[in-house]
Structures are given as structure tokens and as C-alpha cells.
C-alpha positions in Angstrom: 14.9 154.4 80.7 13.4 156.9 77.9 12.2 159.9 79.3 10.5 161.3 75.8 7.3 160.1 74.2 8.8 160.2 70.9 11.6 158.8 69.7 13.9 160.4 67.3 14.9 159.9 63.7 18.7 159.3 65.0 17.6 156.0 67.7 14.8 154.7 65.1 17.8 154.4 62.3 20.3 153.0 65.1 17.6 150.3 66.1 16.8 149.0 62.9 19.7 150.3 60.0 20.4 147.0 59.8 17.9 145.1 59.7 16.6 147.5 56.9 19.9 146.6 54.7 18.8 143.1 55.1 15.5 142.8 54.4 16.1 145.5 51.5 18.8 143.1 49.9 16.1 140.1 50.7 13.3 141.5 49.1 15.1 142.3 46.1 16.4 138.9 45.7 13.1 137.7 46.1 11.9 139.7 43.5 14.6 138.8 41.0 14.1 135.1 41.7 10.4 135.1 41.0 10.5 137.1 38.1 13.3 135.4 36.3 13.8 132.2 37.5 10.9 130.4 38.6 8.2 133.1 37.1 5.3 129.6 37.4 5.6 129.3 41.0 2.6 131.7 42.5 2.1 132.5 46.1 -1.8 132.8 46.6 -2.6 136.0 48.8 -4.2 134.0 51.3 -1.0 132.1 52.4 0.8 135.4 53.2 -2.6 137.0 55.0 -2.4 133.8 57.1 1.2 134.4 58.0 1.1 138.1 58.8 -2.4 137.2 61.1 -0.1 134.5 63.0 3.1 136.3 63.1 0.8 139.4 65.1 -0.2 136.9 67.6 3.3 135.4 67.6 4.8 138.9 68.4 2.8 140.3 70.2 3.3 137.1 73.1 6.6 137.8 72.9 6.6 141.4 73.8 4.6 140.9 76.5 6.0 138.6 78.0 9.2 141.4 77.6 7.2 143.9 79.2 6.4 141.9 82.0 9.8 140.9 82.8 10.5 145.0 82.3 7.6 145.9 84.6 7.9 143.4 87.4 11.9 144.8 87.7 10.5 148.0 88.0 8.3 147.2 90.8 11.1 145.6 92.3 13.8 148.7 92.3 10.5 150.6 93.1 10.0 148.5 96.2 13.8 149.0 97.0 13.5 153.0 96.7 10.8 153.0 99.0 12.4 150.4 101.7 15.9 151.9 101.7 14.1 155.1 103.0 12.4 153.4 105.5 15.9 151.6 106.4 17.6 155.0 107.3 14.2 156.4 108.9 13.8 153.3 111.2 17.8 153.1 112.0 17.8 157.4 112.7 14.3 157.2 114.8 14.0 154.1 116.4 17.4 153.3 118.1 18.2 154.9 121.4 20.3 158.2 122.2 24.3 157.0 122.9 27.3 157.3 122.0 27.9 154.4 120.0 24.1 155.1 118.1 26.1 157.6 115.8 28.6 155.3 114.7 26.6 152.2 114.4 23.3 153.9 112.5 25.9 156.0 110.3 27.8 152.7 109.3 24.8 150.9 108.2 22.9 153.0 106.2 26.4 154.3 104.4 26.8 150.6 103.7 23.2 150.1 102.7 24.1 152.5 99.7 27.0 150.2 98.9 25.0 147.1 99.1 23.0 149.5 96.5 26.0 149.8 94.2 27.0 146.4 94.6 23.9 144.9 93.7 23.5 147.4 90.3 27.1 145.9 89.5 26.0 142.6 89.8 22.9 142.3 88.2 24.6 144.7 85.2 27.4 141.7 85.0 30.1 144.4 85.3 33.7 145.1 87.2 32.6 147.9 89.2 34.0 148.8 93.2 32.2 151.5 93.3 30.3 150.2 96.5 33.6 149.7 98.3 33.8 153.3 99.0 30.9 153.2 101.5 32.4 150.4 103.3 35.8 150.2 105.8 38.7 149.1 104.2 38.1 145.1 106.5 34.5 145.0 105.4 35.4 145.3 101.6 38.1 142.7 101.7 35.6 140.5 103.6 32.7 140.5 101.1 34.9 140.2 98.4 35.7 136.9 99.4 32.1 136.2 98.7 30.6 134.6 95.3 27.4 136.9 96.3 28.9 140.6 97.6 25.4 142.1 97.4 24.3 139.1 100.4 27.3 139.3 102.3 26.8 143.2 102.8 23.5 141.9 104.1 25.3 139.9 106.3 26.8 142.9 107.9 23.7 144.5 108.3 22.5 141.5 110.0 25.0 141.7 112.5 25.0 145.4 113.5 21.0 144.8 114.1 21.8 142.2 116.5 24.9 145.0 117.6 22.6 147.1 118.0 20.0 144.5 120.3 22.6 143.8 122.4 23.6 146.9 123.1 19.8 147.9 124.1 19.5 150.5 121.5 16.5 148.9 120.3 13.8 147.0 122.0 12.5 143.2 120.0 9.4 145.2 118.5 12.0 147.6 117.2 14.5 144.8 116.4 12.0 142.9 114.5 10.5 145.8 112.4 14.5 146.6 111.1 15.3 143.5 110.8 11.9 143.3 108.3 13.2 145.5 106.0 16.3 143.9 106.1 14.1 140.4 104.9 12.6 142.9 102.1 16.3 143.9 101.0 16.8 140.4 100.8 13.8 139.3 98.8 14.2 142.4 96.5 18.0 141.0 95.4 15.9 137.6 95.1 13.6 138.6 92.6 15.7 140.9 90.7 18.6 138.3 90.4 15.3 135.6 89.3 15.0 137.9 86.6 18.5 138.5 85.6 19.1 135.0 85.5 16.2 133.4 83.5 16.9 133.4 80.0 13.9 134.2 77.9 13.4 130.8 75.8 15.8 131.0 72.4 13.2 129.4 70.5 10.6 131.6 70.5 13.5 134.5 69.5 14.7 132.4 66.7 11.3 130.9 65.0 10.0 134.5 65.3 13.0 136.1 63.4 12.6 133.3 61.1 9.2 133.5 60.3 9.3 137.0 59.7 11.7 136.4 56.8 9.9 134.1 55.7 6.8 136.6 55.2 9.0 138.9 54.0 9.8 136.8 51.0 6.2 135.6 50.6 4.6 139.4 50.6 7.5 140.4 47.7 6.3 136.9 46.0 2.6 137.7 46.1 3.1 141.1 45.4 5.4 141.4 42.6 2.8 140.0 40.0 0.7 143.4 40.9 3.0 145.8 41.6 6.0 144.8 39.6 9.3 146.5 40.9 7.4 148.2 43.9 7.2 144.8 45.5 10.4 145.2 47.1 9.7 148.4 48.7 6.3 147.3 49.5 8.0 143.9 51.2 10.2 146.2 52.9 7.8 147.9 54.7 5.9 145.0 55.6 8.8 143.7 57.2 10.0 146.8 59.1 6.8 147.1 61.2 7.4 143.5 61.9 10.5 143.5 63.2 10.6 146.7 64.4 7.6 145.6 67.0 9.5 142.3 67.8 13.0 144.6 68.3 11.2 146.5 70.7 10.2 144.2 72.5 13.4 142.1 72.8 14.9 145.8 73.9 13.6 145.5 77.6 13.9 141.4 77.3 16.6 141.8 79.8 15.7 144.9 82.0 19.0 145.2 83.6 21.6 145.7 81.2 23.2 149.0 80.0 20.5 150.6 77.6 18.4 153.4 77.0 14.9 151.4 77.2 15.9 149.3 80.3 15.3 149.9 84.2 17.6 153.5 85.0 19.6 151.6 87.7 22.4 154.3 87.7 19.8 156.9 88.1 17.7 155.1 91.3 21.3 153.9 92.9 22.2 157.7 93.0 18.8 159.2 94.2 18.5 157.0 97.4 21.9 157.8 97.8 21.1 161.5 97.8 18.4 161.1 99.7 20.4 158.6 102.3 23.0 161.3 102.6 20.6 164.0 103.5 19.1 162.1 106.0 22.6 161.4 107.7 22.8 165.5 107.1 26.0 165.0 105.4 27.8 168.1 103.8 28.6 166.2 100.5 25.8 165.4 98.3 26.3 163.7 94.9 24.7 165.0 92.3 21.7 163.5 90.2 22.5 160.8 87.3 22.4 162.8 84.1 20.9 162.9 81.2 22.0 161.3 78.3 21.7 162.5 74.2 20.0 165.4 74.9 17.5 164.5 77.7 16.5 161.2 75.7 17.1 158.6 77.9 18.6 158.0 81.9 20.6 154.7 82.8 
């Protein structure tokens, strides 16, 4: 996630160096095409005003429909910030003094913050056993028997409430209200996974990219009878704001992967860990997610 306002020289050339060449190259070919070999074919002004007005329109569905995808994750790892706390406050506050309390409640909010990890390395698509760490060596093997590891942790959980029923450290009201959050934890891997595995229609990626080459061509066309030589430039620029709008918004079309504008997963994982760990008033405390280029961006 970008933590600065502005963005700097270095990330707008890294977004968009490409694309520049290309549309550069285009324009100029354009240019040379019009003027040399089919100088009677005319582009009225109007066609290309009609194409810019549509391709705003076009654009601008597409990145909100990105945005919303972005948002809606971030209400959802929002959500599971809030409910992890509550998980370890209900577990610590509710359950009865005994013997076996410490062990159980320790147990399953440590393996809540690998059902934390595993569900970051699932949605992200990598090889990561990070979460295994906060599990016993038999509970790992178990889950990783599982398609789902995130929703077999769950299944852990599930039975160390009913552990915990049975051993009459909780009453039902008590029972139900844990096993609630639980049902959140559940719906929150939902959702996310919803997201993560909807593919944003090709179509409306591809005719978009399309069409703005198209107007690309058309603006260095129209403009090159004016203008001359500065039609390329002049197409160029054209262009960049174009696609530069649409890259943005294809940027957080996926808001899980591994990059600077999409949902800091890394960075939540660790806090409620932190924050997990201080509740169990452990001695070892993990520091914050860093940074990265210079206080730009957090994954």
C-alpha cells in the first residue's frame, strides 16, 4: 500500500517506461504514414473528439470497478484486524480460571496468527510455511493434507471451542459468542478468496488497450496537418494520460498480489500478531513490517 501522496519520478517511469517507447514509436509511424504515404486520407477532428469522450467513460468504468474490488478487500482485512482482537480478548476474558485454560487459550490464539499467515500465503498464490511455526509439529502435517489449509486451521479452532465447552470453561452464551467470531473468520476467508478468484472480464482489458491505440493513431493523424512534426509528441501525450489512468487502475485489479498499490497483507499479518503476542504477554515480540524504497510503500 503507498503511504505518500505523491508519487515519485523513479515509480511514474517504472509504471509506464514502456508503454511510453510504444506509443512514441506508434505515433511516429503514424506520422510518417500519413505524411508520405496516404497524405489524401483525412481524419476529421470530430472522430478523434468522439473517441477520447468514449474512451473517458470507458476508463473510468473500469477503474472503478478496480477500486471497488481494492476497497471491499480492504474492508475485509479491516474486518479481520478488528475480529482477531476480539478472538484473543473473548478466549483471555471469558473462559474460566484452570489449569488447562492456559494451554488451551494460548494454543488457539498462537494458531489464529498462523491461520493469519496461512491465509496471506494463499490468497498471494505463494510457497510460504511461515504459519507452521505457530502450530505443533501434528497440527501442521494435518492441515497440510488439506486443499484449503487456511479452513482446516479453522477446523482446529472449532474443536478446541467445543474443548473448551466440554470442559466447562465456557458457558453456551460464551460458547456461542466465540464461536461467532469464529463464523466471521470464516466469512472473511470467504469474501477475500471471492475476490481473489474472480477474474476481472479480459474483454474490457483488451478493447480498452485497443482502443486507446487506436486514438493514439487518430490524434497523430488529425493533428499532423496542424502541427506538422509535433504531432507525435502531441499524440504522445494524449496517450500517456490515457493509459496511465487505465494502468492505475488495473494496478489494484487484483488487491492481493505482491505490489506497492495493493492491500499491505505483510504489514496487517504482523500487527495483529504483535498485538496477539502482547495480549498473551509474551517476551518476544516481532517487529513492525517495514518500509520499503524509502518509506514509499508497505506490503
Amino acid at each position: 500500500m503507498l503511504l505518500k501522496q505523491n508519487l515519485t519520478l523513479y515509480r511514474i517511469v517504472k509504471l509506464t517506461w514502456k508503454v511510453d517507447l510504444i506509443m512514441i514509436s506508434l505515433c511516429a509511424l503514424a506520422y510518417y504514414v500519413d505524411i508520405y504515404l496516404t497524405p489524401q486520407v483525412h481524419i476529421p477532428a470530430m472522430v478523434t473528439t468522439l473517441m477520447g469522450t468514449a474512451m473517458a467513460f470507458f476508463i473510468a468504468f473500469n477503474n472503478n470497478q478496480a477500486y471497488s474490488r481494492w476497497w471491499e478487500a480492504r474492508i475485509i482485512w479491516g474486518g479481520i484486524v478488528n475480529d482477531s482482537r476480539s478472538w484473543a480478548r473473548h478466549l483471555l476474558s471469558y473462559t474460566s480460571d484452570d489449569e488447562n485454560k492456559t494451554v488451551l487459550v494460548r494454543r488457539m490464539i498462537l494458531r489464529h496468527i498462523g491461520f493469519l499467515y496461512a491465509l496471506k500465503t494463499s490468497l498471494r498464490k505463494v510457497h510460504d510455511d511461515e504459519f507452521k511455526k505457530f502450530l505443533s509439529e501434528e497440527e501442521a502435517k494435518k492441515v497440510k493434507s488439506f486443499a484449503n489449509v487456511p479452513s482446516a486451521i479453522l477446523d482446529l479452532q472449532a474443536d478446541d471451542i467445543q474443548r473448551l465447552s466440554d470442559l466447562q470453561l465456557i458457558d453456551g452464551f460464551r460458547f456461542m459468542q466465540i464461536s461467532g467470531v469464529l463464523q466471521n473468520f470464516c466469512d472473511h476467508m470467504g469474501k477475500s478468496e471471492r475476490i481473489n478468484n474472480t477474474v476481472f472480464p479480459t474483454n474490457y482489458i483488451y478493447f480498452t488497450r485497443l482502443f486507446i491505440w487506436l486514438l493514439v493513431v487518430c490524434v497523430t493523424v488529425t493533428a499532423s496537418e496542424n502541427v506538422g512534426p509535433w504531432a507525435i509528441p502531441l499524440g504522445w501525450v494524449l496517450g500517456f494520460v490515457f493509459h496511465t489512468t487505465h494502468i492505475s487502475g488495473m494496478a489494484i485489479m487484483n488487491p492481493f498480489e505482491i505490489a506497492p498499490e495493493c492491500v499491505p497483507l505483510n504489514s496487517i499479518t504482523r500487527n495483529i500478531e504483535i498485538n496477539l503476542l502482547q495480549m498473551l504477554g509474551e517476551s518476544k515480540i516481532p517487529a513492525p513490517e517495514p518500509t520499503m524504497h524509502g518509506g514509499e510503500y508497505i506490503l
